[in-house]
C-alpha positions in Angstrom: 0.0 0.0 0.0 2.1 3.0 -1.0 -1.1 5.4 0.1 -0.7 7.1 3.2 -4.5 7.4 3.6 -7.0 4.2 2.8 -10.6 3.7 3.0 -11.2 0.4 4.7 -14.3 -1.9 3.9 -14.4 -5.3 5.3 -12.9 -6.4 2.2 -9.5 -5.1 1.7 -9.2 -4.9 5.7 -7.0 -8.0 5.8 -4.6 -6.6 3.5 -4.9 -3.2 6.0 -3.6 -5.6 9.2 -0.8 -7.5 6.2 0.3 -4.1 6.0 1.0 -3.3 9.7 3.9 -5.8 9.5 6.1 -3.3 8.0 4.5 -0.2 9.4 2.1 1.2 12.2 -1.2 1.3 11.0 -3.9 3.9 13.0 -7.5 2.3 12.0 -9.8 5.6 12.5 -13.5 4.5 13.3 -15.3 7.5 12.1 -18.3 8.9 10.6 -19.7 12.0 9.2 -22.1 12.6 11.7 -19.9 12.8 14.8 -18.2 16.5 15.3 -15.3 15.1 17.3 -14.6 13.0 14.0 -14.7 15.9 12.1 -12.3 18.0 14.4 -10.0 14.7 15.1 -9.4 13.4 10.9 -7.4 16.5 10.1 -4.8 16.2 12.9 -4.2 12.5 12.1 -3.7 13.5 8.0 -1.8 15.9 8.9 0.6 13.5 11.3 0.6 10.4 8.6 1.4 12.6 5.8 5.1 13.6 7.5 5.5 10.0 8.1 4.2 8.0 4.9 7.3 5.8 5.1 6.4 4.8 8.5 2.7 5.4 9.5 -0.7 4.2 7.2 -3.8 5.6 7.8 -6.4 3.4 7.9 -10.1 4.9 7.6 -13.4 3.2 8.3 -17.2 4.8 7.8 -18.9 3.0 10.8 -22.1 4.0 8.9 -20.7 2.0 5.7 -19.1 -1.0 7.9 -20.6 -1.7 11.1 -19.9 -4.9 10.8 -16.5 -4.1 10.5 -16.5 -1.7 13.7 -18.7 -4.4 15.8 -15.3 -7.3 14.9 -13.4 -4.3 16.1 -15.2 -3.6 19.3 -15.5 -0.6 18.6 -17.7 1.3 21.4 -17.5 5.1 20.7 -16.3 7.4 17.9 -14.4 8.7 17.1 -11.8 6.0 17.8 -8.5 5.2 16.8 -6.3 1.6 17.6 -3.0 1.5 16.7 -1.8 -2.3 15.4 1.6 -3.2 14.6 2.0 -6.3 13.3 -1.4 -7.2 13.1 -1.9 -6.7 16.7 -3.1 -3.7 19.0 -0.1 -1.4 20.8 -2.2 1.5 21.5 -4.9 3.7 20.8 -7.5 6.2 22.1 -11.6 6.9 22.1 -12.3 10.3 21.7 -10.9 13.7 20.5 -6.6 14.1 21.8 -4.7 16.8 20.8 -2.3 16.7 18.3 1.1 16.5 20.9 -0.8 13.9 22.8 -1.4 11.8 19.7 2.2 12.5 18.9 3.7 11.6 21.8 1.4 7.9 21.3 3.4 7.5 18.3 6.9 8.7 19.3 7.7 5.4 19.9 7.0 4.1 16.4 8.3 6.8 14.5 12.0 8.2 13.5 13.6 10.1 16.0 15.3 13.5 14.8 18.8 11.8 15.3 18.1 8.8 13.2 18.2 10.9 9.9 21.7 11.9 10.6 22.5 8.3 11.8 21.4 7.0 8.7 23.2 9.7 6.4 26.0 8.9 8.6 26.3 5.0 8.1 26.2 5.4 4.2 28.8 7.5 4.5 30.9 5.6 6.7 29.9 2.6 4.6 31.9 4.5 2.2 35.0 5.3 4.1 34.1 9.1 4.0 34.9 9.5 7.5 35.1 13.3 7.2 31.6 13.8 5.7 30.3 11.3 8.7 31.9 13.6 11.6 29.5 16.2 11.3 26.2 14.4 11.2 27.3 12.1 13.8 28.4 14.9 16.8 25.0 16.8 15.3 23.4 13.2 16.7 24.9 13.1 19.7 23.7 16.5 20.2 20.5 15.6 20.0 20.6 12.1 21.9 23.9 12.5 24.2 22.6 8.8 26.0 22.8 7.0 22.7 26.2 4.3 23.2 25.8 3.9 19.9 26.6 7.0 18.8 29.2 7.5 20.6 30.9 4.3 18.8 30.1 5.7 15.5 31.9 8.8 16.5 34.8 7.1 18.0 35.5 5.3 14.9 35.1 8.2 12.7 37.5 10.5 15.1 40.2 7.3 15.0 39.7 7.3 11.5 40.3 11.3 11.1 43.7 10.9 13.5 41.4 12.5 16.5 42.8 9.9 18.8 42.6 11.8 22.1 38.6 12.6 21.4 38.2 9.0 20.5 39.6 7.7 23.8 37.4 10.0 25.8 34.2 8.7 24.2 35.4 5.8 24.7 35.9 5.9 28.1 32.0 7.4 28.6 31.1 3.5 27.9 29.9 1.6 30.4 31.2 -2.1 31.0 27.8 -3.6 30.2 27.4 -1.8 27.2 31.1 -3.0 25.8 30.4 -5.3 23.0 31.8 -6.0 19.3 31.7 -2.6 18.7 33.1 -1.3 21.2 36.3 -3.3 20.9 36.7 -3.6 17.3 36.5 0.6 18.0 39.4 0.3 21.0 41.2 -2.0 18.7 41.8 0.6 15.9 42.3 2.9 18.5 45.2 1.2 19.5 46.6 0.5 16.1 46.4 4.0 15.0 48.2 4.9 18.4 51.4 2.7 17.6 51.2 4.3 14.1 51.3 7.8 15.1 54.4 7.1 17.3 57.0 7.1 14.6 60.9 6.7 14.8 61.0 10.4 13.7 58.7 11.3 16.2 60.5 9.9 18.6 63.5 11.4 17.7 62.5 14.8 17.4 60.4 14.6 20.7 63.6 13.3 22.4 65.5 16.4 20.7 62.5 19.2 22.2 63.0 17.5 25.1 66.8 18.2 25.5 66.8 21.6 24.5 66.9 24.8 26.8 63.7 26.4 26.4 65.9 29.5 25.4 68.2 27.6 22.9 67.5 29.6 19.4 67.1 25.9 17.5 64.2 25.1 20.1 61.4 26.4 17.4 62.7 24.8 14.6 62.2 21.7 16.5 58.7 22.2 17.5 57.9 23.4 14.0 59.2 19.5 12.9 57.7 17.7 14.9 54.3 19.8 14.3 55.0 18.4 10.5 55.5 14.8 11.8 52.3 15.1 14.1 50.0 16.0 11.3 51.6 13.9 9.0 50.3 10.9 11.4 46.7 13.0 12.1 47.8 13.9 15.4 46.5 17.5 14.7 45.5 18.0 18.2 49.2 18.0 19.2 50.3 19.8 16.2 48.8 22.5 16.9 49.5 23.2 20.2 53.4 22.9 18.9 52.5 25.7 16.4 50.9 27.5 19.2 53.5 28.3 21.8 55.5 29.1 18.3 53.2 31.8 17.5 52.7 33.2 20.5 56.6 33.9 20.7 56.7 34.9 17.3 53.7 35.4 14.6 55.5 35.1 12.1 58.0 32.0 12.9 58.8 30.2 9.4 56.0 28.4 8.5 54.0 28.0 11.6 51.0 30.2 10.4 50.3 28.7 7.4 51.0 25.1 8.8 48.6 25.8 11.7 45.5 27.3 9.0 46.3 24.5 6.5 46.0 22.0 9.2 42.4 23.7 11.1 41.4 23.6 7.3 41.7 19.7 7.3 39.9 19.1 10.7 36.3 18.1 9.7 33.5 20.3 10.0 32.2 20.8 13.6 35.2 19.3 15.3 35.9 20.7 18.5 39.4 20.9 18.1 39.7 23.0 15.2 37.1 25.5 17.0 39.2 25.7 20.2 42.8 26.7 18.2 40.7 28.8 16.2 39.9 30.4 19.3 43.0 30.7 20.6 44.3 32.1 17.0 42.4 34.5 16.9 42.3 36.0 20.6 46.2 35.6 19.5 46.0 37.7 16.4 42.9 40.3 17.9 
């Protein structure tokens, strides 16, 4: 039935209840001479027609098929039952408002975070990590409780070198809600952590670490190993190298340009690059 709104007689009625196996069917007991049905069929148009995918009207004339409302037990109208695979989860007699009838249904329908999750998985699906960020920190905006989520956003930050963000979703699971996911996330945590801590890191972190914090070289150094960082999407740590070079001197090699180029390459939303833009600019202003 690809109609959002059907008439019900007591012959296509069985292909009505066939049809709430793959989405919530209202069956509204109405008729023409009852005001509350007159005031009550607009609202629950109105609601079925933003949810066609998910919600199917069902209408039925209790003056055209009483026989149909009596196998129904029907008792009043207007009346409305709610049947999900073929049988009864809710429903109400009489005229609701439109949040209260809403709020019946908010179980059955899409919640505003499962758009973005489902742009989101394509995406990751695709490997296109960067395009997935965004929709998935807009979704745990908007359900912060959702473990889930937070998975999804862990693998996409591990994915975009944003270890340290990773590890503290991470560590916002709880031990009973640990399972595949969780570790095959922790897992590629851990393998993108020994690939970030290169020989040349090393080196140059064992170099920084030697020199004076006056010796004239000591920027040079830090500008490096800002290079090495990003190269291994440590960008958090990169750019608090560039920082403390800018803040000595604006205009330090090419510690400007790395710093932009690398806030540039931080996906959209990602509260790292909005932090050192921050500081940038209380920097520069």
């Amino acid at each position: 039935m690809h109609q959002p709104i059907i008439d019900v007689s007591i012959n296509n009625a069985r292909e009505v209840l066939d049809a709430s196996m793959q989405k919530l069917v209202l069956f509204q007991f109405w008729s023409a001479r009852s005001e509350g049905c007159k005031q009550l069929s607009p609202v629950l148009e109105r609601i079925v027609q933003q949810y066609p995918q998910q919600l199917l009207l069902a209408r039925v004339d209790c003056d055209k098929e009483q026989d149909l409302a009596m196998q129904f037990g029907v008792q009043s109208l207007p009346t409305v039952m709610m049947i999900k695979q073929g049988r009864p989860v809710d429903g109400f007699a009489g005229v609701e408002t439109e949040q209260v009838i809403r709020d019946k249904l908010a179980a059955y329908l899409p919640k505003p975070e499962d758009d973005l999750l489902a742009q989101a998985e394509q995406l990751l699906a695709a490997q296109d990590y960067a395009a997935a960020y965004p929709l998935l920190k807009d979704a745990l905006t908007l359900a912060p409780e959702r473990t889930e989520i937070k998975l999804w956003l862990a693998d996409a930050a591990v994915s975009l070198g944003q270890l340290p963000q990773a590890e503290a979703l991470l560590s916002e699971i709880k031990l009973a809600d640990q399972d595949a996911l969780y570790k095959s996330v922790v897992a590629k945590l851990e393998l993108a952590k020994e690939a970030a801590d290169t020989p040349e890191i090393k080196a140059l972190e064992t170099a920084l670490a030697a020199e004076p914090d006056a010796a004239p070289n000591k920027n040079e150094l830090k500008e490096k190993l800002a290079v090495q960082y990003q190269a291994v999407q440590r960008s958090e740590e990169a750019l608090a190298l560039l920082l403390s070079i800018l803040q000595q001197d604006l205009n330090y090699g090419s510690s400007k340009k790395l710093y932009l180029d690398i806030l540039a390459a931080l996906p959209k939303g990602d509260s790292v690059a909005t932090l050192y833009r921050r500081k940038l600019y209380s920097l520069l202003y």
